[in-house]
SEKOLMI-972771 format. One record per residue: x, y, z of N, C-alpha, C in turn; residue in one letter. Coordinates in Angstrom, 1 decimal, always signed. Layout:
N
SITE    neast   nnorth      nup   caeast   canorth     caup    ceast   cnorth      cup   residu
SITE        X        Y        Z        X         Y        Z        X        Y        Z        A
...
% end
This chain:
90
SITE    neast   nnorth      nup   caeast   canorth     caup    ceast   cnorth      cup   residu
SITE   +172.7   +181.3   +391.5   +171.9    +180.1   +391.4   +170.9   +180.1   +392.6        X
SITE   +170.1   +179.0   +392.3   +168.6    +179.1   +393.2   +169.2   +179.1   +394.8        X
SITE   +170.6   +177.6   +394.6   +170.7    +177.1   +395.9   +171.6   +178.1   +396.6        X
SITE   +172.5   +179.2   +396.4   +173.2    +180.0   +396.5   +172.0   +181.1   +397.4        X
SITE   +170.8   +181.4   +396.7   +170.0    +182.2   +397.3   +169.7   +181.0   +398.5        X
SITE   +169.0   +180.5   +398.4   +168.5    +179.4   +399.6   +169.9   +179.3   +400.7        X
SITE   +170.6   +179.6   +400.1   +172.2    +179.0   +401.6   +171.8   +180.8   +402.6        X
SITE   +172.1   +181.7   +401.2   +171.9    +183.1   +401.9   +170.7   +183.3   +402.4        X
SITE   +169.9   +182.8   +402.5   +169.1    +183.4   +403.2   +168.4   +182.4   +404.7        X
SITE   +169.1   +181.2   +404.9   +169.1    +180.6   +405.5   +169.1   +181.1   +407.6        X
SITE   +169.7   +182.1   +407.1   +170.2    +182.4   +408.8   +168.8   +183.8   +408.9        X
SITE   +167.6   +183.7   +408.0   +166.5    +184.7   +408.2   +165.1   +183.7   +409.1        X
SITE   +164.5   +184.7   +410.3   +164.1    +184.1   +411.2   +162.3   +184.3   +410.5        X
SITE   +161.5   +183.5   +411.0   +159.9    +183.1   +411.0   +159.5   +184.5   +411.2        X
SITE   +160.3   +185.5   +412.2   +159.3    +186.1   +412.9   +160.0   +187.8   +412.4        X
SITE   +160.6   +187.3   +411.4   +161.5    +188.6   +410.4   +163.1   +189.4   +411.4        X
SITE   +163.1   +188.9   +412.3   +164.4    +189.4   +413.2   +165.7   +188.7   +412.6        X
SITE   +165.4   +188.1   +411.4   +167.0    +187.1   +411.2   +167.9   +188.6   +410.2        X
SITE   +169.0   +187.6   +408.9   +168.9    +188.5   +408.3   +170.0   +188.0   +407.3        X
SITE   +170.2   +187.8   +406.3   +170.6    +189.5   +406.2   +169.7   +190.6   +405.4        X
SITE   +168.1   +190.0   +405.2   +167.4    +191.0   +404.3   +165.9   +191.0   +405.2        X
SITE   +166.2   +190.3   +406.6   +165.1    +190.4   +407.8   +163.5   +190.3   +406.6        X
SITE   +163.6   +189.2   +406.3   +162.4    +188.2   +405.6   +162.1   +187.8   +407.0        X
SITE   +160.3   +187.8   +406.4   +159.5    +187.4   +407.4   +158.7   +186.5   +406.9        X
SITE   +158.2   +185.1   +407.4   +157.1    +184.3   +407.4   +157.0   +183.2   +405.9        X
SITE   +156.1   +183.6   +405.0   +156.4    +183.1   +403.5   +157.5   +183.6   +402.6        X
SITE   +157.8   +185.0   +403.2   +158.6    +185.9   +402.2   +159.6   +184.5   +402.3        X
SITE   +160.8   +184.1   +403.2   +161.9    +183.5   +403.4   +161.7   +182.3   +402.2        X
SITE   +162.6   +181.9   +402.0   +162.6    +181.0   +400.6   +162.1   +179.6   +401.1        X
SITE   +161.1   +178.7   +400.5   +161.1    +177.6   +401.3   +162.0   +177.0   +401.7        X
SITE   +163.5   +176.6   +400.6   +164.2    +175.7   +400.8   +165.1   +176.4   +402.0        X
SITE   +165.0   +177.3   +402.1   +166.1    +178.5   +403.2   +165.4   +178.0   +404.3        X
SITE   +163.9   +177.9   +404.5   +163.2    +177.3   +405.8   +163.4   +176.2   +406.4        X
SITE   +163.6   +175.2   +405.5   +164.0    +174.3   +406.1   +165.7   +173.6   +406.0        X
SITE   +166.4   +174.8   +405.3   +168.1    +174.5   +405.4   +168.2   +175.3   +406.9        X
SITE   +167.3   +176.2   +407.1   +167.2    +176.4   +408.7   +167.1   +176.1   +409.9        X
SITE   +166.3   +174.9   +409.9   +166.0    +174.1   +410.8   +167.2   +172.7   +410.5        X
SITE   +167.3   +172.0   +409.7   +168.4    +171.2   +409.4   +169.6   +171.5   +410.4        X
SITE   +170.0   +172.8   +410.0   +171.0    +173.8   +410.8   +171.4   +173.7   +411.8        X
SITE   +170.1   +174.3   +412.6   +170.1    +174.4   +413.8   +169.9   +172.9   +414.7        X
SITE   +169.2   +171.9   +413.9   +169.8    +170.8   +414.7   +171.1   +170.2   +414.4        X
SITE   +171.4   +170.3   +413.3   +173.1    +169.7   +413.1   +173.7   +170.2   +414.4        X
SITE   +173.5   +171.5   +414.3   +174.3    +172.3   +415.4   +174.0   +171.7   +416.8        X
SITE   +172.4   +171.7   +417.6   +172.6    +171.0   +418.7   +172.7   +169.6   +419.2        X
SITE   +173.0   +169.0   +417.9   +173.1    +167.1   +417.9   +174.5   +167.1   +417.9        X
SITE   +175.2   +168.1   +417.3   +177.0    +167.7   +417.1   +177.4   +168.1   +418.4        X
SITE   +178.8   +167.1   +418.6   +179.6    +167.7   +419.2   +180.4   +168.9   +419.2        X
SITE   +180.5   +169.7   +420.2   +181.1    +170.7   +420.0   +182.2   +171.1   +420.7        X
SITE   +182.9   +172.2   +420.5   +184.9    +172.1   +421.3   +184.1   +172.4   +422.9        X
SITE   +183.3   +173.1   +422.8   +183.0    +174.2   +424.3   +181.6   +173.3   +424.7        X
SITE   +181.0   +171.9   +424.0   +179.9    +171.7   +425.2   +179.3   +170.4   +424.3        X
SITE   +178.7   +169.4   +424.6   +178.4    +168.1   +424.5   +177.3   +168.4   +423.3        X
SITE   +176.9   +167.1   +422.6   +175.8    +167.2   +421.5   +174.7   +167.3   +422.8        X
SITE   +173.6   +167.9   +422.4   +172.3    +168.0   +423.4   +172.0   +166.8   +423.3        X
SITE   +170.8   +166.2   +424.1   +169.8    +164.8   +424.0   +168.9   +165.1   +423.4        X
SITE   +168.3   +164.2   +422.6   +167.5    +164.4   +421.7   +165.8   +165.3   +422.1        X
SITE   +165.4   +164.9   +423.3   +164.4    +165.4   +423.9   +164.7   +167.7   +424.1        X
SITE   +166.0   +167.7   +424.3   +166.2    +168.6   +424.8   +166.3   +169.5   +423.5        X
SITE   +166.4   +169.1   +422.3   +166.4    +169.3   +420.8   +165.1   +169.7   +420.3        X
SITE   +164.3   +168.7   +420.6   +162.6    +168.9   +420.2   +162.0   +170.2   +420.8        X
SITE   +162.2   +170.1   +422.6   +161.9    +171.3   +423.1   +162.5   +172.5   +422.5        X
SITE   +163.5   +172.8   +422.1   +163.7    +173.6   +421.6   +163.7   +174.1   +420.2        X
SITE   +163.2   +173.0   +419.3   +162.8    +173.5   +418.1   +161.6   +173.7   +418.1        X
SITE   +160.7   +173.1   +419.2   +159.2    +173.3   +419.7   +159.2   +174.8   +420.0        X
SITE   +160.1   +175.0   +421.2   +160.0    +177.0   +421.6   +160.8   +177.7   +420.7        X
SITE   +161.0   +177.6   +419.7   +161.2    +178.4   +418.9   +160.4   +178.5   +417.1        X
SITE   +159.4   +177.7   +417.6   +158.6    +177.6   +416.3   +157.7   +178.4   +416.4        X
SITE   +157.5   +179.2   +415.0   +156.6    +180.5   +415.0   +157.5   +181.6   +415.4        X
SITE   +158.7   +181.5   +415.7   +159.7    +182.6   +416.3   +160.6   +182.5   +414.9        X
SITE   +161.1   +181.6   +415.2   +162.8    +181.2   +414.6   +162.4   +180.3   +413.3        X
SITE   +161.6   +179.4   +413.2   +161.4    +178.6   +412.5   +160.1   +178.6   +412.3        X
SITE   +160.0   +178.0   +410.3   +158.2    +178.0   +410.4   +157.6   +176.8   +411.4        X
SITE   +156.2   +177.0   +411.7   +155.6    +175.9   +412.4   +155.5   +174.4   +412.1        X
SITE   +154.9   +175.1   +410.7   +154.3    +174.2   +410.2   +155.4   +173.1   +409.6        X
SITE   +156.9   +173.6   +409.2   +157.7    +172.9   +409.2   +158.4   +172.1   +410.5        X
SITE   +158.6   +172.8   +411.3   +159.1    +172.2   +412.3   +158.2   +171.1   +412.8        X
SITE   +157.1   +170.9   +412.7   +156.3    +169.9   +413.2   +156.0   +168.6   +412.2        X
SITE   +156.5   +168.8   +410.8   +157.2    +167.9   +409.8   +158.1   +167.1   +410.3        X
SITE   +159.4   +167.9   +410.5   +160.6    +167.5   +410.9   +160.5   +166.8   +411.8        X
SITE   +159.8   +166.9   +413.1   +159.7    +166.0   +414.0   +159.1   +165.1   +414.2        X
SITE   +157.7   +165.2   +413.1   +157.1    +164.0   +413.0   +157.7   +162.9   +411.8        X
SITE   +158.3   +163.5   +411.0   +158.6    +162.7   +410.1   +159.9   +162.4   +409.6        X
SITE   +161.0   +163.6   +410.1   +162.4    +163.0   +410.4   +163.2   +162.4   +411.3        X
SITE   +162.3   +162.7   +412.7   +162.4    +162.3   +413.9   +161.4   +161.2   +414.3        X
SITE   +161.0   +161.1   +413.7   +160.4    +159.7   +414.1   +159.3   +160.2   +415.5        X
SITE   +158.8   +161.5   +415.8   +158.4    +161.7   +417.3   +156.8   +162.6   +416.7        X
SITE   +156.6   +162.8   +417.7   +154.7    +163.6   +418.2   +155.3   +164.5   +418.0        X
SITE   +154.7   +165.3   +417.3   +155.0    +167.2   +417.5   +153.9   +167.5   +418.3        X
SITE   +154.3   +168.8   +419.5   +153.4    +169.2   +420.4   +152.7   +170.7   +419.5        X
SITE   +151.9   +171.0   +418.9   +151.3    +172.2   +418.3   +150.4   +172.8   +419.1        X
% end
Protein backbone atom coordinates (compact mmCIF):
# COMPACT_ATOMS: atom_id res chain seq x y z
CA UNK A 1 0.00 0.00 0.00
CA UNK A 2 0.94 3.72 -0.67
CA UNK A 3 1.14 4.28 3.26
CA UNK A 4 3.37 1.15 3.89
CA UNK A 5 5.77 2.75 1.16
CA UNK A 6 5.56 6.24 2.87
CA UNK A 7 6.35 4.56 6.66
CA UNK A 8 9.46 2.76 4.69
CA UNK A 9 10.86 5.23 3.46
CA UNK A 10 10.51 7.69 6.16
CA UNK A 11 13.96 7.14 7.92
CA UNK A 12 15.60 8.48 4.06
CA UNK A 13 17.54 11.81 4.53
CA UNK A 14 17.13 15.40 2.13
CA UNK A 15 20.65 15.06 1.36
CA UNK A 16 20.44 11.06 0.23
CA UNK A 17 22.66 9.70 3.39
CA UNK A 18 19.35 8.10 4.98
CA UNK A 19 18.06 4.82 3.87
CA UNK A 20 17.09 2.11 3.32
CA UNK A 21 17.16 2.92 -0.60
CA UNK A 22 19.45 6.35 0.19
CA UNK A 23 16.65 8.67 -1.84
CA UNK A 24 17.72 12.01 -2.30
CA UNK A 25 15.77 15.43 -2.32
CA UNK A 26 12.28 14.99 -4.54
CA UNK A 27 13.12 11.38 -5.19
CA UNK A 28 11.91 10.59 -1.19
CA UNK A 29 8.04 10.30 -1.20
CA UNK A 30 6.28 13.45 -0.16
CA UNK A 31 4.28 11.88 2.50
CA UNK A 32 7.80 10.04 3.81
CA UNK A 33 9.05 13.84 3.96
CA UNK A 34 7.02 14.92 6.15
CA UNK A 35 6.24 11.53 8.26
CA UNK A 36 10.02 12.53 8.80
CA UNK A 37 9.95 15.53 10.29
CA UNK A 38 6.65 14.64 12.42
CA UNK A 39 9.21 12.00 13.72
CA UNK A 40 11.78 13.53 14.62
CA UNK A 41 9.98 15.99 16.65
CA UNK A 42 7.73 13.44 18.43
CA UNK A 43 10.98 12.21 19.32
CA UNK A 44 12.59 15.45 20.69
CA UNK A 45 9.14 16.76 22.47
CA UNK A 46 8.56 13.22 24.27
CA UNK A 47 9.77 12.14 27.22
CA UNK A 48 12.31 9.77 27.25
CA UNK A 49 13.75 6.79 29.76
CA UNK A 50 17.56 8.36 29.32
CA UNK A 51 16.78 12.26 28.97
CA UNK A 52 13.92 15.05 29.31
CA UNK A 53 11.44 16.20 26.29
CA UNK A 54 13.77 19.22 24.71
CA UNK A 55 12.20 22.96 24.96
CA UNK A 56 10.56 24.02 22.30
CA UNK A 57 13.17 26.66 21.08
CA UNK A 58 15.85 23.94 21.25
CA UNK A 59 13.57 21.86 18.71
CA UNK A 60 13.24 24.67 16.10
CA UNK A 61 17.08 25.07 16.14
CA UNK A 62 17.41 21.87 15.35
CA UNK A 63 14.96 21.24 12.74
CA UNK A 64 16.41 24.62 11.45
CA UNK A 65 20.24 22.92 11.27
CA UNK A 66 19.21 20.15 9.86
CA UNK A 67 17.11 21.44 6.95
CA UNK A 68 18.52 20.90 3.51
CA UNK A 69 20.55 18.05 5.31
CA UNK A 70 17.94 15.71 7.05
CA UNK A 71 14.84 17.24 6.13
CA UNK A 72 13.28 19.10 3.09
CA UNK A 73 13.49 22.96 3.58
CA UNK A 74 10.92 23.96 2.27
CA UNK A 75 8.95 21.68 4.44
CA UNK A 76 10.50 22.29 7.55
CA UNK A 77 9.70 25.92 7.34
CA UNK A 78 5.86 24.90 6.85
CA UNK A 79 5.97 23.03 9.99
CA UNK A 80 7.20 25.76 11.91
CA UNK A 81 5.37 28.31 10.58
CA UNK A 82 2.21 26.69 10.49
CA UNK A 83 2.20 23.90 12.96
CA UNK A 84 4.16 25.67 15.39
CA UNK A 85 2.69 28.56 15.41
CA UNK A 86 6.55 30.37 15.02
CA UNK A 87 9.02 32.53 12.20
CA UNK A 88 11.00 30.15 10.32
CA UNK A 89 14.65 31.38 10.01
CA UNK A 90 15.52 30.56 5.93
Amino acid sequence: SDMAKYVLYHHERWDGKGYPKGLKGQEIPYVSRIITIVDAYDAMTSERSYRSALQMEVVIEELQRNSGIQFDPELVAVFIEKVLGRTSKL
